[in-house]
C-alpha positions in Angstrom: 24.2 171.6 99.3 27.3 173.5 97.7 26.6 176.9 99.5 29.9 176.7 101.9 32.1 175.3 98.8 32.6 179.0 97.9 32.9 182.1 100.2 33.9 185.5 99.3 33.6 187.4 102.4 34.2 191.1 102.2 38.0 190.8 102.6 38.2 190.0 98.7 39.4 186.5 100.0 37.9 183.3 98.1 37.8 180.1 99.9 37.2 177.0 98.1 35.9 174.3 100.8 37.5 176.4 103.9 40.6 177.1 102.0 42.0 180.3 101.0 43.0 179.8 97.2 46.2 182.6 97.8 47.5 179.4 100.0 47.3 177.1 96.9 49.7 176.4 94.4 48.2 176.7 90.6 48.3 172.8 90.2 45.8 172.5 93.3 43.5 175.7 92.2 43.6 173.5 89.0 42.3 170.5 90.8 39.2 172.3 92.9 38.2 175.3 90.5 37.2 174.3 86.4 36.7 177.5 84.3 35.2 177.9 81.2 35.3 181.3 79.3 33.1 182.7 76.8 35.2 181.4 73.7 37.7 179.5 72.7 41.4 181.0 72.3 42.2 179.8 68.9 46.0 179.5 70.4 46.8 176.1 68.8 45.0 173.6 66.7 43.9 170.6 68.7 41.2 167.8 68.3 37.7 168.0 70.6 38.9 165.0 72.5 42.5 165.7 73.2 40.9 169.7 74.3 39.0 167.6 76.5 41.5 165.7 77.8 43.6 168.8 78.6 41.1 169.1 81.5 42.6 166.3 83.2 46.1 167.9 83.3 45.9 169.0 86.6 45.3 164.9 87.6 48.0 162.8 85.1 51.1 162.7 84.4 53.0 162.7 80.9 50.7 159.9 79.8 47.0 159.7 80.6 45.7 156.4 81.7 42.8 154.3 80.8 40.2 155.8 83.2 41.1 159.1 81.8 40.6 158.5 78.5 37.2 156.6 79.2 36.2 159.3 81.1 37.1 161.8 78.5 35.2 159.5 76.1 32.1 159.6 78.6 31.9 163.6 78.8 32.4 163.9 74.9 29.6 161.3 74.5 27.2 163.3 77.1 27.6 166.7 75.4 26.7 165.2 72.1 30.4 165.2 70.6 31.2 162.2 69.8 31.0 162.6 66.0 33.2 165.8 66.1 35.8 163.5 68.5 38.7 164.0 66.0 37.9 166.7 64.1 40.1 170.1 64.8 38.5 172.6 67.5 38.2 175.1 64.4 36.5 173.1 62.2 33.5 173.0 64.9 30.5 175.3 65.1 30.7 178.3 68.0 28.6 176.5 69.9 30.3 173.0 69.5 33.4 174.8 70.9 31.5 175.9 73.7 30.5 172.8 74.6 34.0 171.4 74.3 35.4 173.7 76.4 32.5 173.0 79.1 33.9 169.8 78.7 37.2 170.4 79.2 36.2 172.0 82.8 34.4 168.9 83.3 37.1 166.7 83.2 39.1 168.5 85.5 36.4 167.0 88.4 36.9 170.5 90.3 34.5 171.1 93.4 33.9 174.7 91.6 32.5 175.2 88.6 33.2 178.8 87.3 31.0 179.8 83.7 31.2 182.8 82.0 27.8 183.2 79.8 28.2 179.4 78.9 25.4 179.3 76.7 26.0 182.3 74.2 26.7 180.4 71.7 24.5 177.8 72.0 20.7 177.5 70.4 17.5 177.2 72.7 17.9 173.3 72.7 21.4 172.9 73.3 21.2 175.7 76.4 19.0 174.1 77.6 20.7 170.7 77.5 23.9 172.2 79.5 21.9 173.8 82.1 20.3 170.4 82.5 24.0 169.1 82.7 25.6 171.4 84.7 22.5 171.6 87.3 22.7 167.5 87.4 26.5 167.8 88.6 25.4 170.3 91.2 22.6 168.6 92.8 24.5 164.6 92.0 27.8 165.4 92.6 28.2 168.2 94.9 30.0 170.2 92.5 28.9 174.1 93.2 28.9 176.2 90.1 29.3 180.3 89.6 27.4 180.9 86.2 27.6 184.5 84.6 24.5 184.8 82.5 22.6 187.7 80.8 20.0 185.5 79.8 17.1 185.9 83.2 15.2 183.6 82.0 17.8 180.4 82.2 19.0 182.4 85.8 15.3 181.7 87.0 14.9 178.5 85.7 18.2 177.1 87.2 19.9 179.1 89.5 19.0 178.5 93.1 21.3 182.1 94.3 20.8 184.9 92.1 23.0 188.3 92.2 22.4 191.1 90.0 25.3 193.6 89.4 24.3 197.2 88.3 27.3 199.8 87.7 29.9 196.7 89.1 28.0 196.9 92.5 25.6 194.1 94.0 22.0 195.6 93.3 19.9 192.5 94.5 21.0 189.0 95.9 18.5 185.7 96.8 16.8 183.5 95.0 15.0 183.4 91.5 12.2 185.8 93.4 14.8 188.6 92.9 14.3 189.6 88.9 11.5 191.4 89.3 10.0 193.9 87.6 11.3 196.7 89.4 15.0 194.9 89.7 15.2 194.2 86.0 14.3 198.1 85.4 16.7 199.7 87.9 19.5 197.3 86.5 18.8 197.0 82.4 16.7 200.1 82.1 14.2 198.0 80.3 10.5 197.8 81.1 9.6 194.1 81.2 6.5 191.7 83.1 6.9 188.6 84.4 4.5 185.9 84.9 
């Protein structure tokens, strides 16, 4: 559903639902494209929820209302957080930061959905668990979402487009049916079988 909500045609232009992002101002890309990065910038001390909450900057005011707190409330409680609500980013696990900062792009409500390796830090069940999440808000809420992963065997399990990158060049693009044997050697150097 989501495959026209981003286009990079070979200009190096991005459009975001037909529009050119170079033609938006920061507050709008803010709006329409959520990021989450591999880590968290330990920049300043903050609490999960208020990190969380930042997300929604690009929406409120000086004050947040109601419905943004509840809906801050709602995302912390779906990514398992709400024991950790008040507690100080740093005094979370790697892989509770991770979540919170998947979170945060959450609450911003883009169209886009940009993730860079956003399970690194996470274990087996709790990758799976935001895969689940973030595959939900695809297919529910026609939200399209750009995942960097290393990891093929989440990128076959969830990823409906698939594009491999050997030597910062596209080596293979389609679906899941593209990390095969062959692909998987030319671009890791690995020998591997799949079933």
């Amino acid at each position: 559903r989501c495959i026209n909500r981003v286009l990079a045609p070979n200009t190096g232009t991005v459009f975001v639902d037909g529009t050119d992002l170079h033609d938006l101002s920061r507050e709008e890309i803010a709006r329409r494209v959520g990021y989450v990065p591999q880590e968290a910038s330990d920049a300043f001390p903050s609490t999960v929820f208020d990190t969380v909450l930042m997300g929604r900057k690009p929406h409120i005011g000086w004050q947040p209302t109601d419905e943004d707190l509840d809906l801050v409330a709602e995302i912390v409680d779906l990514l398992g957080l709400e024991v950790y609500a008040m507690r100080a980013i740093d005094e979370i696990s790697g892989g509770q930061r991770q979540k919170v900062l998947i979170g945060r792009a959450l609450a911003q409500e883009a169209a886009v959905l940009v993730l860079d390796e956003p399970t690194s830090s996470l274990d087996l069940r709790h990758q799976l668990e935001v895969m689940e999440l973030l595959t939900r808000r695809v297919r529910e809420e026609d939200v399209a979402a750009v995942v960097a992963l290393h990891d093929l065997n989440l990128a076959a399990r969830y990823c409906q487009k698939v594009v491999m990158l050997h030597d910062r060049e596209v080596y293979a693009a389609g679906g899941p049916e593209v990390l095969t044997p062959e692909h998987i050697r030319a671009v890791y150097d690995v020998e591997v079988r799949t079933y």
